[in-house]
C-alpha positions in Angstrom: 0.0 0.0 0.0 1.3 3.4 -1.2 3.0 5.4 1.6 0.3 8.2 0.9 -3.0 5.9 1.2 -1.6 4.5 5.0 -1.3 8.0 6.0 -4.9 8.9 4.7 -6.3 5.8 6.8 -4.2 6.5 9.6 -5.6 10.2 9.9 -9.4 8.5 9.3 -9.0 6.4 11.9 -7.7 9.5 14.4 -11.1 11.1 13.0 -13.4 8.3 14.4 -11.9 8.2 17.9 -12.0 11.7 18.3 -15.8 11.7 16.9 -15.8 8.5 19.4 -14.3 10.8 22.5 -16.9 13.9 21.9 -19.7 11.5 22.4 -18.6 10.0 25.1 -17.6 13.4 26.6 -21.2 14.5 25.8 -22.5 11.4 27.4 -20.8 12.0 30.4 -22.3 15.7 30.6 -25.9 14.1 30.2 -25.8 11.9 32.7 -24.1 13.9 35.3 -26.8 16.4 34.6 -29.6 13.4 35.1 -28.3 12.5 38.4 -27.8 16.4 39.6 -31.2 17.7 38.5 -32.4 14.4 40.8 -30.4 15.3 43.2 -31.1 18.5 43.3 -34.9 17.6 43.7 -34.5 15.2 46.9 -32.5 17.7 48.8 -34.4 21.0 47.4 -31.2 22.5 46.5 -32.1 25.2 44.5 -28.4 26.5 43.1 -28.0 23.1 41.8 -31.0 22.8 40.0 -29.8 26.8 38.5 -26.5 24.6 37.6 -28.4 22.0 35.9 -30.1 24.5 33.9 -27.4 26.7 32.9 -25.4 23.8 31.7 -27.5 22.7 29.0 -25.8 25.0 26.3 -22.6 23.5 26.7 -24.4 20.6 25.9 -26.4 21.8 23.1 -23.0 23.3 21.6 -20.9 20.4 21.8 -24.1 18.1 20.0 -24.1 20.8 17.8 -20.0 20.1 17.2 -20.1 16.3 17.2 -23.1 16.9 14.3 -20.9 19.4 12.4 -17.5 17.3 12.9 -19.6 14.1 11.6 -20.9 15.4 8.5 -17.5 16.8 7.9 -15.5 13.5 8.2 -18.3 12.2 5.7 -18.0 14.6 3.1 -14.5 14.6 3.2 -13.4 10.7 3.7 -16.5 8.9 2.4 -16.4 6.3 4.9 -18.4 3.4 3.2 -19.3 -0.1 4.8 -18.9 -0.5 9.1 -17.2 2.8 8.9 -20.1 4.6 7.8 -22.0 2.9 9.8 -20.3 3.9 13.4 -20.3 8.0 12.1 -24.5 7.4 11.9 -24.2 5.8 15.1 -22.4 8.5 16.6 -24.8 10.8 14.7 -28.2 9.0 16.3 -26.4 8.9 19.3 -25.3 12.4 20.2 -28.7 13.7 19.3 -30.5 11.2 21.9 -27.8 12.6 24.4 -28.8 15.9 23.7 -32.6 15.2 24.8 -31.4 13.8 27.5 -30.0 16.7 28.5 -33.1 18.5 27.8 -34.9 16.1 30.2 -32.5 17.0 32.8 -33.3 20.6 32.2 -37.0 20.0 32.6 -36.3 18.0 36.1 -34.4 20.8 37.5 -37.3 23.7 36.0 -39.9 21.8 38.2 -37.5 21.2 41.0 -37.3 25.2 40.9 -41.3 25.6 40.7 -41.8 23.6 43.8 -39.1 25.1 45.4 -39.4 24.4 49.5 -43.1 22.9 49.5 -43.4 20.2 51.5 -41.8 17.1 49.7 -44.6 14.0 48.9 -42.5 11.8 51.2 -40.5 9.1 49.5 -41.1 9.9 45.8 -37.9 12.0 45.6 -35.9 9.0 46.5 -37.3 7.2 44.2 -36.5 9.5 41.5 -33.2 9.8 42.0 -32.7 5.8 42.2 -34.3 5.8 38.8 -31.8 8.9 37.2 -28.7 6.5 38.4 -30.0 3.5 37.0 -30.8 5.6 33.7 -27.6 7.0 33.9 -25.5 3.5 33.8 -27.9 2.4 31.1 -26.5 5.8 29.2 -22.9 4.8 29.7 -23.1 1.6 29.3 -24.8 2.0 25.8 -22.1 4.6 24.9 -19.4 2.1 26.2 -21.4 -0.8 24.1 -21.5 1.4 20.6 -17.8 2.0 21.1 -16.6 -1.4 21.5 -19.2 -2.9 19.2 -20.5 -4.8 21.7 -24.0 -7.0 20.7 -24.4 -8.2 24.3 -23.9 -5.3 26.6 -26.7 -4.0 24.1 -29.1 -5.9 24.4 -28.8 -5.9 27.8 -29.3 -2.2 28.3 -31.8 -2.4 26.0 -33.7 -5.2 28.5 -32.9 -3.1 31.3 -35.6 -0.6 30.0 -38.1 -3.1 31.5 -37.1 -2.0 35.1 -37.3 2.0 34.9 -40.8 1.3 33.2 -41.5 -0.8 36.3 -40.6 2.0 38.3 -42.2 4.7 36.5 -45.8 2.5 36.6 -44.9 2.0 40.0 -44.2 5.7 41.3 -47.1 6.7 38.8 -49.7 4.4 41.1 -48.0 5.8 44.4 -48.3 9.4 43.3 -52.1 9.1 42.0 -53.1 7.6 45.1 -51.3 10.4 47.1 -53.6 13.3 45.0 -56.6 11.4 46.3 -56.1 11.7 49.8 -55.8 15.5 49.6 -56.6 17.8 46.9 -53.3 20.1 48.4 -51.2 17.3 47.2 -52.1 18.0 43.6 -49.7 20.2 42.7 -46.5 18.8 43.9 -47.9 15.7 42.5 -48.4 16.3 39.1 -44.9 18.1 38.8 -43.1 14.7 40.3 -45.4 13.1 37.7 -43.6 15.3 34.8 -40.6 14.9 36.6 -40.5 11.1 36.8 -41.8 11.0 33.0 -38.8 12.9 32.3 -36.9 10.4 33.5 -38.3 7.6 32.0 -37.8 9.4 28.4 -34.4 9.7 29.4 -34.5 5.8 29.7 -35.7 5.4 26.4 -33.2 7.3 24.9 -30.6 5.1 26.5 -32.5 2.0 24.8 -32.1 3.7 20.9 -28.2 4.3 21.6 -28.3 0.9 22.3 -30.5 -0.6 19.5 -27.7 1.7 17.2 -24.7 0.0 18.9 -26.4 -3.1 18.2 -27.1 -2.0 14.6 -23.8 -1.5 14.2 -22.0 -4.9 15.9 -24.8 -6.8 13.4 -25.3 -4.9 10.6 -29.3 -5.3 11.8 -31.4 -3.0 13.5 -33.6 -5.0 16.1 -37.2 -5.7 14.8 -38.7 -7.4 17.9 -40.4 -4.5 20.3 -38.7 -3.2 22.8 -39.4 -4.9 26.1 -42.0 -2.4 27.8 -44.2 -2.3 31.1 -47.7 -1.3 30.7 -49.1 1.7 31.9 -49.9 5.5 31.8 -48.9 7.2 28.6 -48.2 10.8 29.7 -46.2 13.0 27.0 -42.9 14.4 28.4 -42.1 18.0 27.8 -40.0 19.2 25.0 
């Protein structure tokens, strides 16, 4: 092989791990920001929920780059084949991060409406089990698409199962609590939302997976997605 062509591949393959190291870079921001808006939330601390909030755009920008920086290394090397396949990953990927992040912005915006009311015992702790649990599935699907790794996949992607069983579960416990006293309402519905948010989050853990599983097969998974029943409440954009 020509002395030229090595160095082309050489500086492709220095192209994909630093496309590889921006997502997980923006994966770690995402769920750090998960865990801290829940956080936040069980020990009403209001400056971290600000925190939360203000460091969305630095996640926004840095999706923004990893999009710019993949389309780039397309137009320029043509990837074809696997190749190809891991920048879409990394595409798919990075843009389910970002709503994650959003998510986390929308837990820490309630977390500042309720502000010191009186917490709806228990529920916050609950919450903030299920951000950690989403947040392995997030870097574990990351670490999966990465190494091309079919069975650490597919078992984030059956892991799903529990934070539905959670969210059905807090859902129930929640509902219950508005009907004992109409004052719980409020704080109810926003833990609701809050929870929901969470859930979302989960989901978005499942597509990185189904991509890193795409892209250690070369098939997308057709079978549905392992899923609890139970309330279908819209989370917020």
């Amino acid at each position: 092989m020509p002395s030229n062509e090595i160095h082309i591949l050489s500086a492709f393959d220095r192209d994909l791990e630093a496309l590889q190291a921006h997502l997980i870079r923006l994966g770690s921001m995402a769920e750090s920001a998960l865990v801290e808006a829940a956080r936040a939330l069980e020990t009403q601390d209001l400056p971290a929920a600000d925190r939360v909030i203000a460091g969305d755009a630095a996640l926004d920008a840095l999706e923004d780059f990893i999009q710019t920086e993949a389309a780039t290394l397309i137009a320029r090397r043509a990837p074809t084949a696997s190749d190809l396949r891991l920048v879409l990953a990394v595409m798919r990927a990075a843009h389910s991060l970002e709503r994650v992040g959003d998510y986390a912005k929308n837990v820490a915006k309630r977390t500042r409406v309720l502000g010191t009311s009186a917490p709806v015992e228990g529920h916050a702790g609950t919450i903030r089990r299920m951000s950690t649990l989403v947040a392995k599935m997030l870097e574990d699907a990351q670490l999966a698409l990465v190494r091309r790794d079919a069975v650490l996949a597919q078992q984030v992607r059956n892991r799903d199962l529990d934070i539905d069983q959670m969210y059905n579960t807090l859902f129930r416990s929640l509902f219950t609590y508005m009907m004992e006293s109409a004052g719980n309402i409020g704080p109810s519905m926003h833990l609701h939302f809050i929870a929901k948010n969470i859930e979302r989050a989960g989901d978005h853990a499942t597509a990185i997976a189904e991509q890193a599983l795409y892209l250690a097969t070369g098939v997308l998974p057709t079978d549905p997605r392992p899923k609890a029943g139970g309330p279908v409440t819209p989370a917020e954009d």
